[in-house]
C-alpha positions in Angstrom: 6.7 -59.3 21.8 4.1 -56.6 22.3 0.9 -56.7 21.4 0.2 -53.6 19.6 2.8 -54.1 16.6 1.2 -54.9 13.8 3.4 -55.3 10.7 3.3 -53.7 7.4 2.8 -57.1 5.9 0.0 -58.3 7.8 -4.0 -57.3 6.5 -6.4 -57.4 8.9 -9.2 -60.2 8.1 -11.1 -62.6 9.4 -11.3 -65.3 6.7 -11.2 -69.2 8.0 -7.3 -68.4 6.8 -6.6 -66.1 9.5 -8.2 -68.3 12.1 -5.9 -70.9 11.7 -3.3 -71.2 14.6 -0.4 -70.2 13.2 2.1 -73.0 14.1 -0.5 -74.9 11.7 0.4 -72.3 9.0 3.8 -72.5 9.9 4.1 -76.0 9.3 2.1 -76.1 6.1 3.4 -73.1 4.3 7.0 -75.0 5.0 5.3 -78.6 3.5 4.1 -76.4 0.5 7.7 -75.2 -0.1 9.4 -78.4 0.5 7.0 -79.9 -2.3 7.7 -76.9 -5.0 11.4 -77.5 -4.0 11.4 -81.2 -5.2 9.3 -80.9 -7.8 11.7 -81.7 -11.2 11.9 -78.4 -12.9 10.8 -80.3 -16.5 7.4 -80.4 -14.5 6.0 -77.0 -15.9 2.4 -78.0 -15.3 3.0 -78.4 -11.8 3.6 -75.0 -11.0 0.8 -73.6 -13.0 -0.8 -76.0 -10.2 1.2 -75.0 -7.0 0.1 -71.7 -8.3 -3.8 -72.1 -9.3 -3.7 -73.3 -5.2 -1.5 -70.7 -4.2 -4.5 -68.3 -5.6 -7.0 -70.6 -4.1 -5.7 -69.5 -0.6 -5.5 -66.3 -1.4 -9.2 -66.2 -2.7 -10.3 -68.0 0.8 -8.1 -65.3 3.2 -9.7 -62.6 1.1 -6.1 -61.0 0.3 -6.4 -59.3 -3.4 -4.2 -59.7 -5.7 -2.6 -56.3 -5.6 -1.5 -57.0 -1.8 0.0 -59.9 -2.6 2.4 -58.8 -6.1 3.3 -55.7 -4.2 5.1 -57.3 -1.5 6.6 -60.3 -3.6 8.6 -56.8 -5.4 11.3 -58.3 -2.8 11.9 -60.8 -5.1 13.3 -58.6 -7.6 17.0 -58.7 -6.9 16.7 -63.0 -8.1 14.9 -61.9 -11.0 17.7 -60.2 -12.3 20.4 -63.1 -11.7 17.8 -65.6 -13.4 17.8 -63.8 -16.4 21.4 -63.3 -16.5 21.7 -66.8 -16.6 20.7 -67.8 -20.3 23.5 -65.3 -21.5 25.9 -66.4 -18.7 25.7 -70.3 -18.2 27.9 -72.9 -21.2 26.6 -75.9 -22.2 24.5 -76.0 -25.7 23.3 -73.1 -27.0 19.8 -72.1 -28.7 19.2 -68.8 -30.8 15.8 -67.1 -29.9 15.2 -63.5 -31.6 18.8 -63.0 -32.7 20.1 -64.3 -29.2 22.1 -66.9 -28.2 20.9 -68.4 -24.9 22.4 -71.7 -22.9 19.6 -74.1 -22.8 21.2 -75.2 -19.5 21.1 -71.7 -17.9 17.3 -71.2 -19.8 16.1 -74.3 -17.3 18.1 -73.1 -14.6 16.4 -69.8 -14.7 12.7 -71.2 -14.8 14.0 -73.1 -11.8 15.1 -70.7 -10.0 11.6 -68.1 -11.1 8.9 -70.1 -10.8 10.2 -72.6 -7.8 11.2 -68.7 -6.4 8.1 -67.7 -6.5 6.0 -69.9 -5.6 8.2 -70.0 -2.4 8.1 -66.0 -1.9 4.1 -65.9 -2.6 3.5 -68.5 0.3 5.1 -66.8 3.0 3.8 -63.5 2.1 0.1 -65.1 2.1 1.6 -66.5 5.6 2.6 -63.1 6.5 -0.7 -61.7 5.3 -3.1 -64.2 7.4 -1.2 -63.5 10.8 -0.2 -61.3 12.8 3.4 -61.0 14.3 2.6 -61.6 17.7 1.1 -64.9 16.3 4.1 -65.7 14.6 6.3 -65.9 17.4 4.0 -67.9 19.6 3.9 -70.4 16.9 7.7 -70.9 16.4 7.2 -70.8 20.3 5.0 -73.8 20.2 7.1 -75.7 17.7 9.8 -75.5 19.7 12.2 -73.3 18.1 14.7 -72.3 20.1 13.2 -69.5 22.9 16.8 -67.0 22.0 16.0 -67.8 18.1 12.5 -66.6 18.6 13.8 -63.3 20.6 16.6 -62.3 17.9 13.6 -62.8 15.2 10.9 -60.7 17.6 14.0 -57.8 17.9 14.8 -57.6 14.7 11.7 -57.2 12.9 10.6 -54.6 15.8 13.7 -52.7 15.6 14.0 -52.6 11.9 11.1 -50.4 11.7 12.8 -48.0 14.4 16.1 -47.9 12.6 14.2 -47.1 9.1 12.6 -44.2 11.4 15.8 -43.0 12.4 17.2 -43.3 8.7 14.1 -41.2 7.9 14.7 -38.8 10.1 18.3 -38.2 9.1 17.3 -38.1 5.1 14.5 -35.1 6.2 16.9 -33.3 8.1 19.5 -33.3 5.0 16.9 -32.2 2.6 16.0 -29.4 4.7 19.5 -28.4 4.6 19.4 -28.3 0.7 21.5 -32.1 0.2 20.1 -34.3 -2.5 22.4 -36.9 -1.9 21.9 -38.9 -5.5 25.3 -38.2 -7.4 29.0 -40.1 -7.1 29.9 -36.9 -5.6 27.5 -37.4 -2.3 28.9 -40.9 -1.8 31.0 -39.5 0.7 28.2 -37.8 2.5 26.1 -40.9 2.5 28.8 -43.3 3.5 29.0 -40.8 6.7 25.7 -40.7 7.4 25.3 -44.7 7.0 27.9 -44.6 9.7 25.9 -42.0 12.0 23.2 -44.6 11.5 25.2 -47.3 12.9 26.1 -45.3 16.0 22.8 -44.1 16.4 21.0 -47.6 16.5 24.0 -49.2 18.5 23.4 -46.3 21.1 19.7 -47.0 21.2 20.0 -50.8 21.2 21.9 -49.8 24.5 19.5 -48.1 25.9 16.5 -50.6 25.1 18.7 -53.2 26.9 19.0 -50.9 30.2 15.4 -49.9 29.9 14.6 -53.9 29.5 17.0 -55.1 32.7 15.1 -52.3 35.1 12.1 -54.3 34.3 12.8 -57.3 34.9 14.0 -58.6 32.0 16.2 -61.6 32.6 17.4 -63.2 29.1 13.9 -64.6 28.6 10.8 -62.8 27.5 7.1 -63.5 29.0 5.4 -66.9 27.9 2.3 -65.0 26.7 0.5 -68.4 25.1 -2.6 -68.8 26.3 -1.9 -72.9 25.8 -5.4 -73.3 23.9 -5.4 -77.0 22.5 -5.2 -77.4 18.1 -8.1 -79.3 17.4 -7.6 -82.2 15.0 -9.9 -80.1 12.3 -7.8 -77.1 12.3 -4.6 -79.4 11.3 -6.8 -80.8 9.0 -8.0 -77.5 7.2 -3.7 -76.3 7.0 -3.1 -80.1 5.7 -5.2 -78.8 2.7 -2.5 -76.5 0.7 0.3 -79.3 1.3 -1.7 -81.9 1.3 -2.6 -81.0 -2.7 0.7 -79.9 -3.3 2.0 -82.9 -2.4 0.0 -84.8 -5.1 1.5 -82.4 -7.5 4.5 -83.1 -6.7 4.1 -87.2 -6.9 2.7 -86.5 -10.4 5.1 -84.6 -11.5 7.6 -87.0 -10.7 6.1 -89.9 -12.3 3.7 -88.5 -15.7 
């Protein structure tokens, strides 16, 4: 799992937030999105207060708010289908500055944005309060599947090596005068996506080889040191779902 890999999305702290085990944030950022999930969408209020705690946690791991919106930017590509959907979904219409919008596809597209994310801004404040190797240990300890937990440790390891590679390739291009950004370099680029696919196959080969002549044996070192969660730290990640959960039951009856 190494030690030493520290992700992009991770911010170094030391806020009661970060002290948390992480199977306890685990299981309480995935309460926190279970409650925005079934909260009826009519419930506006009750994102405003999924979000108000959302910010609360954010306040108490000391993450600033410019961390956190430059990393939800992956969130993009659902923005755009949501607001497709007023122009694209039947049902009644209503007319809004000149337009003519389906007030079904209006309420499924403030379901799909706020629910969205609310969802996205948890598991980057997750992602923000631990570090990798402490993600793994705590799927580890909430037994998820030990082969589920290697694909996910490969994975986000070797992306970073294959977006090396890629930038490697797009340096060398440039310094031989292509500026691959016109139809006509779609050729080129479809080439060199399939040089990229050869190259990582190659070196997921050799990482394999280099693994077996150390030992490796389809299973990677237990490296949990088995410390006991006390009752107060389940207590402190209780908090966020805990509240959000009261939301929810509110929403659902006022």
């Amino acid at each position: 799992m190494g030690a030493g890999h520290a992700h992009a999305l991770y911010r170094h702290g030391h806020s009661p937030v970060h002290r948390l085990p992480a199977h306890c944030k685990i299981v309480a950022t995935l309460a926190f999105v279970l409650a925005v999930v079934s909260t009826p969408r009519t419930a506006v209020w009750a994102f405003g207060g999924y979000a108000l705690l959302l910010a609360a946690v954010a306040v108490a791991a000391r993450v600033p708010p410019g961390f956190l919106l430059r990393r939800m930017l992956v969130e993009v590509p659902f923005v755009v289908f949501a607001v497709l959907l007023p122009f694209l979904a039947e049902g009644p219409r209503v007319e809004w500055l000149g337009l003519s919008l389906s007030e079904s596809g209006l309420w499924s597209a403030w379901n799909i944005l706020a629910k969205g994310t609310l969802g996205v801004a948890g598991s980057v404040l997750l992602a923000a309060t631990t570090e990798l190797r402490d993600l793994l240990l705590g799927l580890r300890r909430l037994r998820l599947p030990a082969l589920l937990v290697q694909i996910a440790a490969f994975m986000v390891r070797y992306l970073d090596v294959i977006a090396g590679e890629l930038r490697r390739m797009r340096i060398a291009q440039a310094s031989r005068g292509l500026d691959a950004r016109g139809v006509r370099q779609w050729g080129t680029l479809a080439r060199t996506a399939g040089a990229l696919f050869i190259r990582s196959y190659e070196r997921g080969e050799r990482v394999h080889l280099a693994m077996l002549s150390r030992g490796y044996t389809g299973a990677m070192p237990d490296l949990d040191n088995g410390t006991a969660t006390r009752p107060a730290q389940w207590a402190a990640a209780a908090a966020l779902p805990g509240a959000a959960l009261l939301v929810c039951l509110m929403g659902w009856t006022l």
